[in-house]
C-alpha positions in Angstrom: -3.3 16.4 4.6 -1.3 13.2 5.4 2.0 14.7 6.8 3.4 11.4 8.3 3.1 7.9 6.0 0.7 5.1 6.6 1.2 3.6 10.5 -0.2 0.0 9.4 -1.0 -1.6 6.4 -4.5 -0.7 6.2 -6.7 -2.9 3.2 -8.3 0.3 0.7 -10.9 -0.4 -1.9 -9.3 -1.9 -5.4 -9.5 -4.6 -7.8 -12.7 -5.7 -10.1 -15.8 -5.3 -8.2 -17.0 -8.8 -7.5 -20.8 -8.3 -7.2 -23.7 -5.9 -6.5 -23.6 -4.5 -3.2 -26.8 -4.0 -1.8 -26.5 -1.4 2.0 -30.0 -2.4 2.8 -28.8 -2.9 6.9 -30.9 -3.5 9.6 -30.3 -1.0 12.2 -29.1 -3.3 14.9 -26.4 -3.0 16.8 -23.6 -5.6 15.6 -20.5 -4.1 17.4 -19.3 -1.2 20.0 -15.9 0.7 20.3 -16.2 2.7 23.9 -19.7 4.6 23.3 -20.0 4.0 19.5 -22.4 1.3 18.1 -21.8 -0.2 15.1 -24.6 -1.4 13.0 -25.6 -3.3 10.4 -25.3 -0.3 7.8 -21.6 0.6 9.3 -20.5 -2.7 9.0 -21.8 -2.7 5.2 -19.1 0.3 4.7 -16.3 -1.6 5.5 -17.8 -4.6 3.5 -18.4 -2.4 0.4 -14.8 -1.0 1.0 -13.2 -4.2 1.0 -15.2 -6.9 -0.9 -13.0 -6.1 -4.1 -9.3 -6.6 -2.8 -10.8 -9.1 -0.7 -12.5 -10.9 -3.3 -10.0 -10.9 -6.0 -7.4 -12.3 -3.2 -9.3 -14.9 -2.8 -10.1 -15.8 -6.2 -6.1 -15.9 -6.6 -5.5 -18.6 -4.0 -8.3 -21.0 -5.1 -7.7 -20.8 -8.9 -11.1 -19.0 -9.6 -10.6 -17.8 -13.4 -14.1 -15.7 -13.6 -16.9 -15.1 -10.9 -20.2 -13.7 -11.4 -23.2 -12.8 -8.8 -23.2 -16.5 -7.2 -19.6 -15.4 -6.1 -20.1 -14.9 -2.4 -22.6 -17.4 -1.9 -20.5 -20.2 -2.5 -17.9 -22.4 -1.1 -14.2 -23.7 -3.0 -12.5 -26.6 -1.6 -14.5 -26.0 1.5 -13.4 -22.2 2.0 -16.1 -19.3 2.0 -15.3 -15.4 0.8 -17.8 -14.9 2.7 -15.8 -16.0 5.7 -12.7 -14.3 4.7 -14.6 -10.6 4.0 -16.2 -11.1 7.6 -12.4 -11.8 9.1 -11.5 -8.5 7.1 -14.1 -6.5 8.5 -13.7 -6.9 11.7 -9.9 -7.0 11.5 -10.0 -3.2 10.5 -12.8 -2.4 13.0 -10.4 -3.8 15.6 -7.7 -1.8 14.2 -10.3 1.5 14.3 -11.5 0.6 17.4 -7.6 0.5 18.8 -6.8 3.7 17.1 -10.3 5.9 18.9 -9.2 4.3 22.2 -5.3 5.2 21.8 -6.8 8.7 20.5 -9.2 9.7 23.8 -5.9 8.8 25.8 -3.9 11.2 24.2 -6.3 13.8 24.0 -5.7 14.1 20.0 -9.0 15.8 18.5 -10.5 14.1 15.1 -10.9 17.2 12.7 -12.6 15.2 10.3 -15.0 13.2 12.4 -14.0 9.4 11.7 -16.8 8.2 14.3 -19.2 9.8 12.8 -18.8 9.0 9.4 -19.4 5.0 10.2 -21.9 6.2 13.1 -24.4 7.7 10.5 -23.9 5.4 7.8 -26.9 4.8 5.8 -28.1 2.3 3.9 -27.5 4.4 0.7 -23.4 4.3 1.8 -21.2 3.1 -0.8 -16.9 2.5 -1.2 -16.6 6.1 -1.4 -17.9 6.1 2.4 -14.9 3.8 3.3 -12.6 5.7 1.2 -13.6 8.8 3.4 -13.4 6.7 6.8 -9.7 6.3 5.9 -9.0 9.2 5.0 -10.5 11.0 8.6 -8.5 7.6 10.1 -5.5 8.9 8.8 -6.0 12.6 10.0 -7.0 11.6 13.5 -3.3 9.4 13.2 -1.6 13.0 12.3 -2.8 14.3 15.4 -2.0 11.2 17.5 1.7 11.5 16.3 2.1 14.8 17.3 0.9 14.5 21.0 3.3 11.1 21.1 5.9 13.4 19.9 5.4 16.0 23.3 4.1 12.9 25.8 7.3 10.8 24.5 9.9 12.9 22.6 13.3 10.7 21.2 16.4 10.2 22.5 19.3 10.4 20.2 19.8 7.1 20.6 16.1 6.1 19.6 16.7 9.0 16.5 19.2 6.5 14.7 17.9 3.4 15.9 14.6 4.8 13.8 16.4 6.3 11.4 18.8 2.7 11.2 15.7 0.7 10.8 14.7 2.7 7.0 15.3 0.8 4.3 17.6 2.5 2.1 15.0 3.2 -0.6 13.5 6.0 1.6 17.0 7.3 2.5 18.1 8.1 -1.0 18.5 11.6 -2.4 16.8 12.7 -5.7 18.5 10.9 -8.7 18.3 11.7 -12.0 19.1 8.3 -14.5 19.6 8.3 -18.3 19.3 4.5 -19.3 18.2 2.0 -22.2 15.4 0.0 -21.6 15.8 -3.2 -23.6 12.7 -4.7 -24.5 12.4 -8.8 -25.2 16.1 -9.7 -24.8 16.1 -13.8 -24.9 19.5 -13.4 -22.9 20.7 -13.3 -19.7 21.7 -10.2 -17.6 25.3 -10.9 -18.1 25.4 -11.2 -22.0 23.4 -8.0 -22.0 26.2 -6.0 -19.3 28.6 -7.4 -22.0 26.9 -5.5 -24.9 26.5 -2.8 -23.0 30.2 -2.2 -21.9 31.0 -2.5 -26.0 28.2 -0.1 -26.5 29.3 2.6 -23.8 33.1 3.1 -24.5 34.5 5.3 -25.1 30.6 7.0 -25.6 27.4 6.0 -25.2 26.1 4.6 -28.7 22.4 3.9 -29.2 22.7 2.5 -32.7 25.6 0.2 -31.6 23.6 -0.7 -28.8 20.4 -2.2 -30.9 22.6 -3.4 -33.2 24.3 -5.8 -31.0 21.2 -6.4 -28.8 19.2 -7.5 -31.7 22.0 -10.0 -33.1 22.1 -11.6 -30.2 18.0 -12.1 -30.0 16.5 -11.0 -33.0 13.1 -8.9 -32.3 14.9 -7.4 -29.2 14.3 -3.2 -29.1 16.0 -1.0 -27.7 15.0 2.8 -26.2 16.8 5.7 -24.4 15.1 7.3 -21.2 15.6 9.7 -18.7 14.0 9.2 -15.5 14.3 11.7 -12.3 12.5 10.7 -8.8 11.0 14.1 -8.6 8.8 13.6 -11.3 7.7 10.4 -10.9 4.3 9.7 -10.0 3.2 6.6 -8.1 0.9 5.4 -11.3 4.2 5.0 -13.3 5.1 1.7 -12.2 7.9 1.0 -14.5 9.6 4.1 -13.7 9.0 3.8 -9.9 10.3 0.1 -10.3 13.9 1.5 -12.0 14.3 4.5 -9.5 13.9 1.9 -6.3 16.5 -0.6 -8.2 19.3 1.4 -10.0 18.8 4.6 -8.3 22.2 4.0 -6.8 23.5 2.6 -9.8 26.9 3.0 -11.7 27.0 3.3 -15.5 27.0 0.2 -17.4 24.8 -1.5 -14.2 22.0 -4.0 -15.5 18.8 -4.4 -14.3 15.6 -6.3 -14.3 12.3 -4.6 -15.9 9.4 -6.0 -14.6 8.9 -8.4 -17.3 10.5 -10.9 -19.0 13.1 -10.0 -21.0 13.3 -6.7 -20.3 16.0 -4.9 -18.4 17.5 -1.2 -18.1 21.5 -0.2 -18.8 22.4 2.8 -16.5 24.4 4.6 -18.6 24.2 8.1 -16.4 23.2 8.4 -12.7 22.9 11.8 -10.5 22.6 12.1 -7.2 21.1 8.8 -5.2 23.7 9.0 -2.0 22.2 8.0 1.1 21.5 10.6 3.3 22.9 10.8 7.4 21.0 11.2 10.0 22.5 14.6 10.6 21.1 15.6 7.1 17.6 14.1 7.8 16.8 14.4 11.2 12.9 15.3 10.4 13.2 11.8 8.4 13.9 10.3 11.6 11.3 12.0 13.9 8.8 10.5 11.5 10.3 7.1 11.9 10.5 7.0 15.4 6.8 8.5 15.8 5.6 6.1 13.2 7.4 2.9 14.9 5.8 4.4 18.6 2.3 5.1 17.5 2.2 1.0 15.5 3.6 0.1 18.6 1.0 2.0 20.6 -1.9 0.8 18.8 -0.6 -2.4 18.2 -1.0 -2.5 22.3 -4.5 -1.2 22.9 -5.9 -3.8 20.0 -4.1 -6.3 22.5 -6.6 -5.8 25.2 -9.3 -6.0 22.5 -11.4 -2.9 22.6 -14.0 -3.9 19.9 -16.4 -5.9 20.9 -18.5 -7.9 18.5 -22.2 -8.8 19.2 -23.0 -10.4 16.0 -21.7 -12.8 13.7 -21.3 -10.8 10.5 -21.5 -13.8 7.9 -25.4 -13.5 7.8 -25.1 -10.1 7.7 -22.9 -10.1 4.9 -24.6 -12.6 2.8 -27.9 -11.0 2.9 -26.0 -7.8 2.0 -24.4 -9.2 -0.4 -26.4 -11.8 -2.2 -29.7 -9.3 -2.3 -29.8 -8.5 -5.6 -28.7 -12.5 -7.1 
């Protein structure tokens, strides 16, 4: 269970699947963390794990409209994905490698064995392996944050300086909204809050609402919603999108959709106050350990604990051209 939020931004598995990935590894050893070797086949989980978000970010910045099987053998404008999948590997082995080292000082135990998922790595390991890696990363973290806690508990003073540094998004109590959601309005922002203020008094009216939407740009639509944080779920986009921007909203407030032309009218809000430090000091706690264990890590990878043996760009390409 992850009881805590994500310490770093860590890269997981997404996007289009750029080519075939063939885990046909060596054996040899390629890098070591303290007593764990890294080879060929362990190195392939990261690469498997990666290749997509990697890939697709790099099709983005050279302008690459489609890629086939020739993908990561190739160059654009001189750059390799090759190079920058190899530079993303290692990057989160470093990052691991920091995190075990940080862990045997502090004594935390790994309940779900995060070494030894990459140390017996086959070459029969897919994404899912990398997805797993993670998620025992992550558990080994939860056990890291509460030793930090007894080794280094807060002051007060470093409670609200944690608990200062939130972004208000996170300090927000549930909210309720009922709104419109205004659908391919040619105007601006403004003219719409206009409408909407002619709309609302004295009482909300739907009909009056499309009515004057669409005079002012035909083809416009207009829909009522009701939205409430707690039943959001992280796969509703839209929704997320409106709770983060009008969840402290008054009625009659405009805001931007994620698309062109399309914006939201509060026309009810409930609850969204900002919560104290006084009402959320468990809130704070998890900032502070959160800041202290980046912090921490962000030290050990510093002294550079990993240590690479190998170039992993012929590694990669054989991996990953094998079945061209």
């Amino acid at each position: 269970m992850l009881l805590w939020g994500a310490v770093a931004a860590v890269v997981v598995a997404g996007g289009a699947t750029v080519a075939a990935v063939a885990a046909t590894g060596d054996g040899a050893v390629v890098a070591r963390c303290g007593d764990l070797t890294i080879d060929t086949d362990g190195v392939m989980v990261h690469a498997q794990g990666l290749a997509g978000q990697v890939g697709a970010a790099f099709a983005r910045e050279h302008a690459i409209d489609s890629y086939g099987a020739d993908f990561w053998g190739e160059t654009y404008d001189g750059a390799s994905p090759l190079d920058a999948l190899a530079d993303a590997v290692v990057d989160q082995l470093a990052l691991d490698c920091a995190t075990w080292t940080l862990a045997d000082e502090l004594g935390a135990q790994d309940p779900a064995g995060s070494r030894e998922i990459l140390a017996d790595a086959t070459g029969s390991a897919d994404a899912t392996d990398y997805e797993l890696l993670r998620s025992a990363v992550e558990n080994l973290r939860d056990g890291m944050r509460i030793e930090l806690l007894e080794s280094d508990p807060p002051s007060e003073d470093e409670l609200r300086a944690a608990f200062d540094g939130l972004d208000d998004v996170y300090k927000g109590t549930h909210v309720a909204l009922t709104l419109w959601r205004v659908d391919a309005f040619a105007g601006t922002a403004d003219e719409l809050a206009d409408l909407a203020r002619t709309a609302i008094s004295p009482d909300p009216d739907l009909a009056a609402m499309a009515a004057g939407v669409d005079g002012a740009s035909p083809g416009a639509t207009v829909t009522e919603l009701a939205l409430d944080s707690q039943e959001v779920s992280k796969e509703d986009l839209f929704a997320a999108h409106v709770i983060e921007l009008a969840g402290r909203a008054e009625p009659g407030d405009v805001a931007p959709g994620m698309t062109d032309g399309e914006y939201v009218v509060v026309l009810d809000r409930a609850g969204g106050e900002l919560l104290t430090l006084e009402q959320a000091p468990q809130m704070a706690r998890n900032a502070y350990v959160n800041d202290l264990l980046e912090q921490r890590i962000a030290d050990v990878a510093a002294a550079e604990p990993l240590s690479v043996e190998r170039d992993l760009r012929p590694i990669l390409e054989r991996e990953l051209t094998a079945s061209r």
